[in-house]
TORDREN-125095 format. One record per residue (C-alpha): residue number from 0; residue in one letter; x, y, z. Coordinates in steps of 0.5 Angstrom, whole numbers, plus 500, padded with zeros to 3 digits. Example, Ala and Ser with C-alpha at 12.3 -4.5 7.8 and 13.67 -1.06 7.14 Angstrom:
2
  resi  resn   c1   c2   c3
     0     A  525  491  516
     1     S  527  498  514
***
This chain:
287
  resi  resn   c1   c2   c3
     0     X  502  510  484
     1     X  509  508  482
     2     X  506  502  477
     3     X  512  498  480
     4     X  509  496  487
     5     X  503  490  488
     6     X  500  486  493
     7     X  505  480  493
     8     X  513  480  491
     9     X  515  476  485
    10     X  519  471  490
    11     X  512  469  493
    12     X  508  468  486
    13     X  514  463  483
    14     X  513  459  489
    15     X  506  458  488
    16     X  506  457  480
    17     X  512  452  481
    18     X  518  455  479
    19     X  525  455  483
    20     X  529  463  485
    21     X  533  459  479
    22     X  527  459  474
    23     X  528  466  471
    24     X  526  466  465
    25     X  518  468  465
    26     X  519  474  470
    27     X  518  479  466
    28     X  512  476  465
    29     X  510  475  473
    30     X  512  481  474
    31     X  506  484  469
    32     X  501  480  472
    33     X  504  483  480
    34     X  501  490  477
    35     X  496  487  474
    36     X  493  484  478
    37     X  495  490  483
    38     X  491  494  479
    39     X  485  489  478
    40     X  484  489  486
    41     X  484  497  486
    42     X  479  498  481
    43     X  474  493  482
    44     X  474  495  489
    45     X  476  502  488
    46     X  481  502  494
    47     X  488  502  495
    48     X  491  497  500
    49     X  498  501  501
    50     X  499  507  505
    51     X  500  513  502
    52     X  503  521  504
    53     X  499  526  502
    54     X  495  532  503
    55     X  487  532  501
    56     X  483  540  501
    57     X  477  540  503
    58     X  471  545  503
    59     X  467  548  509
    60     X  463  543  512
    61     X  456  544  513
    62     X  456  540  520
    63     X  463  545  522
    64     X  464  540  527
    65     X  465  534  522
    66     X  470  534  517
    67     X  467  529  511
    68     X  473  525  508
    69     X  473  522  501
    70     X  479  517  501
    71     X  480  512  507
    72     X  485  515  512
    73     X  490  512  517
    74     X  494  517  521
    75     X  493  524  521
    76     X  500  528  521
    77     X  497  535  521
    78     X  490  538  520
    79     X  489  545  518
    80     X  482  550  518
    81     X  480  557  517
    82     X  484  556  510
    83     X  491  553  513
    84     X  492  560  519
    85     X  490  555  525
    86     X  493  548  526
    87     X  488  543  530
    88     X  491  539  535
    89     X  492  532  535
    90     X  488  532  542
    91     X  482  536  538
    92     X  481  531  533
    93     X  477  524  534
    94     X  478  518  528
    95     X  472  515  526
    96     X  469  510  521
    97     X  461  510  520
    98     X  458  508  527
    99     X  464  506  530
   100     X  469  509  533
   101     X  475  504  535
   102     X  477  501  528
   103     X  481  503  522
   104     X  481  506  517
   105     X  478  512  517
   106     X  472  515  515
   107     X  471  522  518
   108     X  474  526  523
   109     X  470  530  528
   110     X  473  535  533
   111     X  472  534  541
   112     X  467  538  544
   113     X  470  540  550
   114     X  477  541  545
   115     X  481  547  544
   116     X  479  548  537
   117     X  471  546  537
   118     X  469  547  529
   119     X  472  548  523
   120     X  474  555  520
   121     X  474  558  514
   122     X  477  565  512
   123     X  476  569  505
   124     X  472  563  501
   125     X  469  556  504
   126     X  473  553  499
   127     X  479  549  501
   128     X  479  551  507
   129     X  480  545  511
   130     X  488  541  509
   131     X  489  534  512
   132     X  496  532  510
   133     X  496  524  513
   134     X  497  518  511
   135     X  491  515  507
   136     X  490  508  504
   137     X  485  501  506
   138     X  488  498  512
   139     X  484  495  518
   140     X  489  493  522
   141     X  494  499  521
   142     X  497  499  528
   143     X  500  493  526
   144     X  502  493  519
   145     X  509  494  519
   146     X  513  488  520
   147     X  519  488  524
   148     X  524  486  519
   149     X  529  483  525
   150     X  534  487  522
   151     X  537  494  522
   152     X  542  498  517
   153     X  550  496  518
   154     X  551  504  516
   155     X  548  510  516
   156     X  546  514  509
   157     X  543  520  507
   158     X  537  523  503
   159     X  541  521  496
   160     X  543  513  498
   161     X  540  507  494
   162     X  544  501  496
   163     X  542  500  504
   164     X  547  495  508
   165     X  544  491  513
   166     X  546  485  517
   167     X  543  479  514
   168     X  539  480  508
   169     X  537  473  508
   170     X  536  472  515
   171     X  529  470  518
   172     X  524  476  520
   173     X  520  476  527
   174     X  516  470  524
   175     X  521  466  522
   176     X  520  466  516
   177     X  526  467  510
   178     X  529  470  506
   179     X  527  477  510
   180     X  527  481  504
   181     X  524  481  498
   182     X  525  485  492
   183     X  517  489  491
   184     X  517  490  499
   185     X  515  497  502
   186     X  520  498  507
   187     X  520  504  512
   188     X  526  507  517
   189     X  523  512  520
   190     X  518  516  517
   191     X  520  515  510
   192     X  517  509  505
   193     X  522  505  501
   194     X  521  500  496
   195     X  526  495  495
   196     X  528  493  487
   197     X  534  488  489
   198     X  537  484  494
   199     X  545  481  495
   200     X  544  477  500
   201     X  551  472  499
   202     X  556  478  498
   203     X  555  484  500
   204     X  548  483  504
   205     X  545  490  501
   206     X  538  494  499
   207     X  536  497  492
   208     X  531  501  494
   209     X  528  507  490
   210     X  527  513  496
   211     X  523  517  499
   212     X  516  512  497
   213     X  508  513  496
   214     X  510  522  498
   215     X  514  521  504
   216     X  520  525  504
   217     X  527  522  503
   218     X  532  523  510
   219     X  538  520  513
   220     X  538  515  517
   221     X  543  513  522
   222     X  547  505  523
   223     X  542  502  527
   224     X  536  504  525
   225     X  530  499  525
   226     X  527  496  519
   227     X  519  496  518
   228     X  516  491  512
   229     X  510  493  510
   230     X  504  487  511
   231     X  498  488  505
   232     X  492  486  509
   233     X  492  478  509
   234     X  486  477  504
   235     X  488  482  500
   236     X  495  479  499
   237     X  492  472  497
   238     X  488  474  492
   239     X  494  478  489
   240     X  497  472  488
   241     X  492  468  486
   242     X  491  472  481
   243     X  498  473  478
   244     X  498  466  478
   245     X  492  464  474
   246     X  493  469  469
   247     X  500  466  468
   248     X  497  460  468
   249     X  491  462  463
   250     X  496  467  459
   251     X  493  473  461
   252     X  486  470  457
   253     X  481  474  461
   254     X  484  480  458
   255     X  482  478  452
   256     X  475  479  448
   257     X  472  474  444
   258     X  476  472  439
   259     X  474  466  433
   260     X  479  462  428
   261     X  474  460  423
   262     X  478  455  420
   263     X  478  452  426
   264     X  472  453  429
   265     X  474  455  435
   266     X  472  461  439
   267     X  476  464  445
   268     X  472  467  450
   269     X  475  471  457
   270     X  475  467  463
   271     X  472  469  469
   272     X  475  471  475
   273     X  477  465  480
   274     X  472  465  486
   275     X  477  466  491
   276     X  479  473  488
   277     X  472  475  487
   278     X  470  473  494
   279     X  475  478  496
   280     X  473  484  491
   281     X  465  482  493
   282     X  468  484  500
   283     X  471  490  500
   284     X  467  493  493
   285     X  465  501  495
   286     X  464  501  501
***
């Protein structure tokens, strides 16, 4: 994963330590403590929180109707079997999560019963028989991840472009909320993912952005193509924040051992995480 991309942009962590868009001489500082805090959250709850293209191999199951997954999986753009000779339809295949078959994300995919193509394949070697090429990543409300940012491109771009223009970079996204775009967001016009590291809102209304982002595939793009902005999961994003702004707060203390100034007869020890953060991790830890 790019270290560049957190669970919060750096405009919402200075509103809530208290700093104007004028007060930019700690954003270095803010910045580390985004991905840090990022990095934290996924490795206490060893998922990943974005979407993310990517094609994962799997070996010949032992229920050939069941195929086991071992990341969390969004949407399925092409499922192979029988070491990539046959592609399994869409129509064939059912998403599901433990006993539940109606929530994302996902956990397996099983083959219908009454479908075209009713169980996995191999040829040759069980092994690798089986690619799934989806976007994978924790979400439990995917379908409605991507923000319409309210806005398109003013003009047209190919695969190469990273400046985008749109109409009001500034302007209020479906919530009302302002400004609509942020350096740090995800952005996606069609199926490509962007990331967004600068805004000029007041001159030119522009987006610098690195391209074809998390294993999408750069394209172009027509004038007028709809903008999407990424939405971490609510809880997630908080605690995101919460976190960068108590480690800017306590300067970085928790990653500190403990360190003793015998003149002083002092002795820093690492503080534990705030209790908000901890309720979020407790809660999507493993499982």
């Amino acid at each position: 994963m790019p270290l560049l991309y957190g669970y919060a942009t750096l405009s919402d962590l200075r509103v809530l330590s208290g700093l104007t868009d004028a007060q930019t001489g700690d954003d270095s500082q803010l910045r580390k403590y985004l991905r840090d805090a990022t990095r934290i959250l996924e490795q206490e709850t060893r998922k990943k929180f974005y979407p993310r293209r990517e094609t994962r191999y799997y070996d010949h199951p032992v229920n050939v109707q069941v195929l086991k997954l071992d990341d969390w999986l969004l949407e399925v753009e092409t499922l192979t079997t029988q070491n990539g000779a046959l592609t399994i339809a869409a129509a064939d295949q059912v998403l599901a999560c433990g006993t539940n078959r109606n929530v994302q994300p996902y956990d397996r995919i099983e083959l219908k019963v009454d479908g075209t193509n009713t169980v996995f394949l191999y040829s040759g070697t069980l092994q690798r028989a089986n690619a799934v090429t989806a976007l994978w990543g924790y979400h439990e409300d995917y379908a409605n991840a991507w923000l319409s940012a309210n806005d398109t491109l003013k003009t047209g771009v190919d695969a190469a472009v990273t400046t985008l223009s749109v109409n009001d970079a500034d302007g209020a996204d479906l919530y009302g909320e302002t400004p609509r775009f942020k350096a740090g967001q995800l952005i996606q016009i069609g199926t490509e993912f962007m990331y967004v590291t600068a805004v000029t809102a007041a001159t030119t209304n522009t987006l610098t952005v690195l391209r074809g982002f998390f294993g999408t595939v750069a394209a172009a793009h027509l004038a007028s193509d709809a903008i999407y902005i990424y939405q971490p999961m609510e809880d997630v994003s908080r605690a995101c924040l919460d976190l960068a702004e108590w480690m800017y707060r306590t300067k970085g203390l928790m990653d500190q051992g403990s360190v003793g100034y015998p003149g002083l007869g002092v002795t820093i020890k690492p503080v534990a995480l705030p209790t908000k953060v901890q309720e979020v991790i407790e809660r999507y830890r493993w499982g």
